[in-house]
C-alpha positions as a Markdown table, in Angstrom:
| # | Residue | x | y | z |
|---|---|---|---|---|
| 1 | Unk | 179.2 | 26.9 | -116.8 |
| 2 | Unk | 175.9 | 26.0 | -115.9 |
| 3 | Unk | 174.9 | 24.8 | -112.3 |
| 4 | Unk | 171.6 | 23.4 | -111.2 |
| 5 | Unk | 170.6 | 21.9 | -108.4 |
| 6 | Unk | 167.5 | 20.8 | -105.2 |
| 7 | Unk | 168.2 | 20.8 | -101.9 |
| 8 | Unk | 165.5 | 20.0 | -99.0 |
| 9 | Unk | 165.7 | 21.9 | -95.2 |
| 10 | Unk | 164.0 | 20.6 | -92.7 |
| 11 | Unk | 162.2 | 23.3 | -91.9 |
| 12 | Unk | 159.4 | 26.0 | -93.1 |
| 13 | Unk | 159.7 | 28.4 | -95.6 |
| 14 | Unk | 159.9 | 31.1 | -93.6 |
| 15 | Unk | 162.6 | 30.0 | -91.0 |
| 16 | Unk | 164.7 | 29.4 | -94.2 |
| 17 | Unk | 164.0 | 32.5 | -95.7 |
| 18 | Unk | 165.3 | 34.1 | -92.3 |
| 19 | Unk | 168.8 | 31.7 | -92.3 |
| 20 | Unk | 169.4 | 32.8 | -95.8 |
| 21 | Unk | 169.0 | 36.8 | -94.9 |
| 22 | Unk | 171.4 | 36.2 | -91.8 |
| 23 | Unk | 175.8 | 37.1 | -93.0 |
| 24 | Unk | 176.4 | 34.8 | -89.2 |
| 25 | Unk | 174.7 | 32.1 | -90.6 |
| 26 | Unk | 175.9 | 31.9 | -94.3 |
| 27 | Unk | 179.4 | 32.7 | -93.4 |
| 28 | Unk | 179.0 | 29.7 | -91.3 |
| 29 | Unk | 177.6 | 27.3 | -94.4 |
| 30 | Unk | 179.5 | 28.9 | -97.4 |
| 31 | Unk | 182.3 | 26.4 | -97.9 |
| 32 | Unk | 185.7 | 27.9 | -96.8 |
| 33 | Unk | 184.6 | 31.0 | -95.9 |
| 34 | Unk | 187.1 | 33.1 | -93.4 |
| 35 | Unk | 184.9 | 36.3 | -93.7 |
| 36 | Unk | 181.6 | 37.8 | -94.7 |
| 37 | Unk | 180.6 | 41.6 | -93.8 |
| 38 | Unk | 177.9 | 43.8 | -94.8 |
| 39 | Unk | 179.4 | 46.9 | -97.4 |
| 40 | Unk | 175.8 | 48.2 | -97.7 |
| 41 | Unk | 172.5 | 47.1 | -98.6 |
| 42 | Unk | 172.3 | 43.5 | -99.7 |
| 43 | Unk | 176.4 | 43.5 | -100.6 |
| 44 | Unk | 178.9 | 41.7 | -98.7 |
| 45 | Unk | 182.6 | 41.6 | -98.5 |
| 46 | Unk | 183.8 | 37.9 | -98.3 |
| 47 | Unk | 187.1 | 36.4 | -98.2 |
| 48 | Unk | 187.0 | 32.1 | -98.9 |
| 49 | Unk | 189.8 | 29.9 | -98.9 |
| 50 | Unk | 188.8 | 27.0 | -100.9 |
| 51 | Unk | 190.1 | 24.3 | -103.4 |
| 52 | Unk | 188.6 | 23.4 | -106.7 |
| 53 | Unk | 190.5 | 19.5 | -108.4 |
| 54 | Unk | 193.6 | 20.1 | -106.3 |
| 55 | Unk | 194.0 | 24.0 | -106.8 |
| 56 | Unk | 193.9 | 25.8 | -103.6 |
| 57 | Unk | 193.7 | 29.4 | -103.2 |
| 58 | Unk | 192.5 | 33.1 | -101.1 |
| 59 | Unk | 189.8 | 34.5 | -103.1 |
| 60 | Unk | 188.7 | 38.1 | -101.7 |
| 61 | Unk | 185.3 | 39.1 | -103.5 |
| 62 | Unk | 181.6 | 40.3 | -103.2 |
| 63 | Unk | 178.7 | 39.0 | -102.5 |
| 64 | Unk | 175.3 | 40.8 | -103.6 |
| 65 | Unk | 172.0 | 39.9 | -103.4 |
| 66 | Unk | 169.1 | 41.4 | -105.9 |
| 67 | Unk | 165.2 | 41.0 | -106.8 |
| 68 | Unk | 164.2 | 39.8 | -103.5 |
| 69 | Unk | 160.7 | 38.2 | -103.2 |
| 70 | Unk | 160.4 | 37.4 | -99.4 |
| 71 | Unk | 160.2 | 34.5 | -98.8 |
| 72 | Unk | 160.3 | 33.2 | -102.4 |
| 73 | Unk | 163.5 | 33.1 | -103.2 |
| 74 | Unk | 166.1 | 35.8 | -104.6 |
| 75 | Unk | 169.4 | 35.9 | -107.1 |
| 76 | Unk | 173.2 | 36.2 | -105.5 |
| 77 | Unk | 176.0 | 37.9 | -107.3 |
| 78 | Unk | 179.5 | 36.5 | -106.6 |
| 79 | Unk | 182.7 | 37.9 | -108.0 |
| 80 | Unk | 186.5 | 36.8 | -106.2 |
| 81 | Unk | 189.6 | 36.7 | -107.2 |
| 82 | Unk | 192.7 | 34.9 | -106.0 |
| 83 | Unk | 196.4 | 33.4 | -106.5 |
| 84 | Unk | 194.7 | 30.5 | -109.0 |
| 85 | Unk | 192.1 | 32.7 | -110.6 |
| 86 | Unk | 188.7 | 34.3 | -111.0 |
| 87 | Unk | 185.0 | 33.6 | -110.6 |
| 88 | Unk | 181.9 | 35.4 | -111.5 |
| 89 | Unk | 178.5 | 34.2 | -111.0 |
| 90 | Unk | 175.1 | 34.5 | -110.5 |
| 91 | Unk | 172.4 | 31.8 | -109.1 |
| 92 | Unk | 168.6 | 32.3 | -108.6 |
| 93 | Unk | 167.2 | 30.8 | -105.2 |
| 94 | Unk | 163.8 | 29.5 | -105.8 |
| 95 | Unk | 162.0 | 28.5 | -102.2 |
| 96 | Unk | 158.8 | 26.8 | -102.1 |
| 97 | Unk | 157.2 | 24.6 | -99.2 |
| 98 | Unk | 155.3 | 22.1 | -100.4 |
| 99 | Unk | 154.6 | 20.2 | -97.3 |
| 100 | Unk | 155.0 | 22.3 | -93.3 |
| 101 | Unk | 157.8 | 22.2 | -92.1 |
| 102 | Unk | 160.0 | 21.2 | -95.1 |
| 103 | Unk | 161.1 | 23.8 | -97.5 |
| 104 | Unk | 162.9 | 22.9 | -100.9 |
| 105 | Unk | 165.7 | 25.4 | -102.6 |
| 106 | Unk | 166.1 | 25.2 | -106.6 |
| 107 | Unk | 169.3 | 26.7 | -106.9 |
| 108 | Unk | 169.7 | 27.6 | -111.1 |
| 109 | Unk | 172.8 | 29.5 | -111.8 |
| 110 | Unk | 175.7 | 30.0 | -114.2 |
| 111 | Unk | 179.5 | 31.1 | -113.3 |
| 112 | Unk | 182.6 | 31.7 | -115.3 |
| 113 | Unk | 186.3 | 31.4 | -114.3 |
| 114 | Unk | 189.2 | 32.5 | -115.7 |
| 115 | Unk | 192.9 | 31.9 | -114.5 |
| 116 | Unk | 194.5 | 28.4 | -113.8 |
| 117 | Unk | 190.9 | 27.3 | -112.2 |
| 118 | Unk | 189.7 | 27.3 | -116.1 |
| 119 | Unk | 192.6 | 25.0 | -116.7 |
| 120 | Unk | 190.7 | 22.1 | -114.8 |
| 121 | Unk | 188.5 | 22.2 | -117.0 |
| 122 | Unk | 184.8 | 22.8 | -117.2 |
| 123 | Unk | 183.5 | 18.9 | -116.2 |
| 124 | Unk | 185.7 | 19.5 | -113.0 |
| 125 | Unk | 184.4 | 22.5 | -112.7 |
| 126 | Unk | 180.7 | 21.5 | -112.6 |
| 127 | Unk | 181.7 | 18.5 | -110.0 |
| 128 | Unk | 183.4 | 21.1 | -108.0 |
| 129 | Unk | 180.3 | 23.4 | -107.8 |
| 130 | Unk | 177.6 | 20.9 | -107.2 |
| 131 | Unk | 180.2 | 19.8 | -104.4 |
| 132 | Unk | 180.5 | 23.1 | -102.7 |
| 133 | Unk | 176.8 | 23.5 | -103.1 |
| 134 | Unk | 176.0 | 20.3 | -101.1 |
| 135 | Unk | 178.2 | 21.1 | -98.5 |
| 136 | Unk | 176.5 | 24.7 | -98.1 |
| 137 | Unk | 172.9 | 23.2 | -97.5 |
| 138 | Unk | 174.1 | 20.5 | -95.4 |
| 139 | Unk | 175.5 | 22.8 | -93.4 |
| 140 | Unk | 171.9 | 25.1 | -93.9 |
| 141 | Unk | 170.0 | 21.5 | -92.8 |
| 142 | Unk | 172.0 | 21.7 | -89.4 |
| 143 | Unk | 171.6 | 25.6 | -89.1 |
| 144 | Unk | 168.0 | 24.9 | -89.4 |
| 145 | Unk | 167.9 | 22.2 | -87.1 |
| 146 | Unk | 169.7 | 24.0 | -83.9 |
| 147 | Unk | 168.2 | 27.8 | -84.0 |
Protein backbone atom coordinates (compact mmCIF):
# COMPACT_ATOMS: atom_id res chain seq x y z
CA UNK A 1 0.00 0.00 0.00
CA UNK A 2 1.20 3.22 -1.03
CA UNK A 3 0.79 6.45 1.23
CA UNK A 4 1.55 10.02 0.21
CA UNK A 5 0.91 12.96 1.62
CA UNK A 6 1.76 17.28 2.55
CA UNK A 7 1.47 18.65 5.70
CA UNK A 8 2.37 22.52 6.62
CA UNK A 9 3.95 23.51 10.44
CA UNK A 10 3.78 26.66 11.40
CA UNK A 11 7.14 27.03 11.98
CA UNK A 12 10.86 26.97 10.50
CA UNK A 13 12.63 24.32 9.23
CA UNK A 14 14.80 23.94 11.78
CA UNK A 15 12.48 24.06 14.87
CA UNK A 16 10.68 21.17 12.97
CA UNK A 17 13.63 19.31 12.36
CA UNK A 18 14.29 19.55 16.26
CA UNK A 19 10.32 18.23 17.13
CA UNK A 20 10.81 15.41 14.85
CA UNK A 21 14.39 14.22 16.54
CA UNK A 22 12.63 14.58 20.06
CA UNK A 23 10.89 10.47 21.32
CA UNK A 24 8.73 13.22 24.15
CA UNK A 25 7.36 14.95 21.43
CA UNK A 26 6.53 12.17 18.86
CA UNK A 27 5.19 9.88 21.45
CA UNK A 28 2.99 12.74 22.06
CA UNK A 29 1.77 13.14 18.13
CA UNK A 30 1.94 9.46 17.02
CA UNK A 31 -1.77 8.44 17.16
CA UNK A 32 -2.40 5.98 20.09
CA UNK A 33 0.90 5.73 21.17
CA UNK A 34 1.30 4.38 25.10
CA UNK A 35 5.17 4.21 24.73
CA UNK A 36 8.21 5.19 22.86
CA UNK A 37 11.90 4.62 24.20
CA UNK A 38 15.24 4.79 22.75
CA UNK A 39 16.88 0.89 22.17
CA UNK A 40 20.00 2.58 20.66
CA UNK A 41 20.96 4.90 18.03
CA UNK A 42 18.00 6.17 16.04
CA UNK A 43 15.75 2.85 17.08
CA UNK A 44 12.86 3.01 19.39
CA UNK A 45 10.68 0.67 21.23
CA UNK A 46 6.96 1.70 20.81
CA UNK A 47 3.87 0.14 22.02
CA UNK A 48 0.37 1.94 20.15
CA UNK A 49 -3.06 1.03 20.79
CA UNK A 50 -4.94 2.06 17.82
CA UNK A 51 -7.89 1.04 15.54
CA UNK A 52 -7.92 0.71 11.79
CA UNK A 53 -12.21 0.32 10.15
CA UNK A 54 -13.45 -0.93 13.46
CA UNK A 55 -10.43 -3.31 14.38
CA UNK A 56 -8.81 -2.41 17.54
CA UNK A 57 -5.68 -3.76 18.82
CA UNK A 58 -1.92 -3.51 21.10
CA UNK A 59 0.72 -3.49 18.61
CA UNK A 60 4.31 -3.64 20.35
CA UNK A 61 7.06 -2.75 17.53
CA UNK A 62 10.04 -0.61 16.41
CA UNK A 63 10.68 2.36 15.30
CA UNK A 64 14.04 3.30 13.34
CA UNK A 65 15.16 6.08 11.71
CA UNK A 66 17.94 5.97 8.74
CA UNK A 67 19.71 8.40 6.07
CA UNK A 68 19.40 11.50 7.97
CA UNK A 69 20.06 14.75 6.15
CA UNK A 70 19.58 17.45 8.94
CA UNK A 71 17.32 19.29 8.50
CA UNK A 72 16.17 17.92 5.19
CA UNK A 73 14.25 15.24 5.96
CA UNK A 74 15.06 11.44 6.75
CA UNK A 75 13.23 7.78 6.24
CA UNK A 76 11.29 5.85 9.41
CA UNK A 77 11.14 2.16 9.65
CA UNK A 78 7.98 0.80 11.52
CA UNK A 79 7.42 -2.80 12.22
CA UNK A 80 4.38 -3.93 15.09
CA UNK A 81 2.58 -6.58 15.71
CA UNK A 82 -0.60 -7.21 17.64
CA UNK A 83 -3.98 -9.29 18.48
CA UNK A 84 -5.42 -8.09 14.79
CA UNK A 85 -2.18 -8.25 12.89
CA UNK A 86 1.00 -6.90 11.48
CA UNK A 87 2.45 -3.78 9.83
CA UNK A 88 5.66 -2.98 8.16
CA UNK A 89 6.56 0.15 6.67
CA UNK A 90 8.75 2.68 5.64
CA UNK A 91 8.08 6.60 4.72
CA UNK A 92 10.62 9.22 3.52
CA UNK A 93 10.23 12.70 5.35
CA UNK A 94 11.08 15.38 2.88
CA UNK A 95 11.27 19.13 4.79
CA UNK A 96 11.66 22.15 2.90
CA UNK A 97 10.82 25.86 3.92
CA UNK A 98 9.77 27.76 1.32
CA UNK A 99 8.68 30.78 3.08
CA UNK A 100 10.24 31.71 7.22
CA UNK A 101 8.63 30.47 9.51
CA UNK A 102 6.47 27.85 7.67
CA UNK A 103 7.99 24.45 6.92
CA UNK A 104 6.17 21.88 4.66
CA UNK A 105 6.66 17.76 5.25
CA UNK A 106 6.19 15.42 1.98
CA UNK A 107 5.67 12.34 3.67
CA UNK A 108 6.03 9.32 0.60
CA UNK A 109 5.90 5.87 2.00
CA UNK A 110 4.59 2.36 1.44
CA UNK A 111 3.44 -0.29 4.33
CA UNK A 112 2.10 -3.78 4.29
CA UNK A 113 -0.16 -5.60 6.72
CA UNK A 114 -0.90 -8.94 7.23
CA UNK A 115 -3.46 -10.52 9.72
CA UNK A 116 -7.18 -9.62 10.09
CA UNK A 117 -6.07 -5.68 9.37
CA UNK A 118 -5.49 -7.03 5.59
CA UNK A 119 -9.00 -8.26 5.70
CA UNK A 120 -10.34 -4.50 5.63
CA UNK A 121 -9.05 -4.21 2.74
CA UNK A 122 -6.48 -2.04 1.06
CA UNK A 123 -8.93 1.22 0.20
CA UNK A 124 -9.67 1.16 4.02
CA UNK A 125 -6.44 0.84 4.59
CA UNK A 126 -5.22 3.88 2.69
CA UNK A 127 -8.14 6.06 4.43
CA UNK A 128 -6.94 4.74 7.64
CA UNK A 129 -3.22 5.84 7.04
CA UNK A 130 -3.86 9.20 5.56
CA UNK A 131 -6.14 9.46 8.79
CA UNK A 132 -3.51 8.63 11.34
CA UNK A 133 -1.16 10.83 9.37
CA UNK A 134 -3.34 13.95 9.76
CA UNK A 135 -3.82 13.44 13.23
CA UNK A 136 0.09 13.09 13.79
CA UNK A 137 0.90 16.65 12.18
CA UNK A 138 -1.97 18.26 13.76
CA UNK A 139 -0.86 17.31 16.75
CA UNK A 140 3.06 18.41 15.36
CA UNK A 141 1.25 22.05 14.33
CA UNK A 142 0.33 22.44 18.15
CA UNK A 143 3.79 21.04 19.35
CA UNK A 144 5.24 23.68 17.25
CA UNK A 145 3.09 26.23 18.29
CA UNK A 146 3.62 25.86 22.36
CA UNK A 147 7.61 25.06 22.69
Amino acid sequence: MKVEGTFTIKADRDHVWALLQDPDVLAVCIPGCEKLEPTGDDTFAATLNVGVAGIKGRYQGTVAVADRDPPHGYRMIVEGSGGPGFVKGEGTFTLTEKKPGVTTIHVAGDAQAGGTLARVGQRLMTQAAKLLMKQFFTRLNKEAAGR
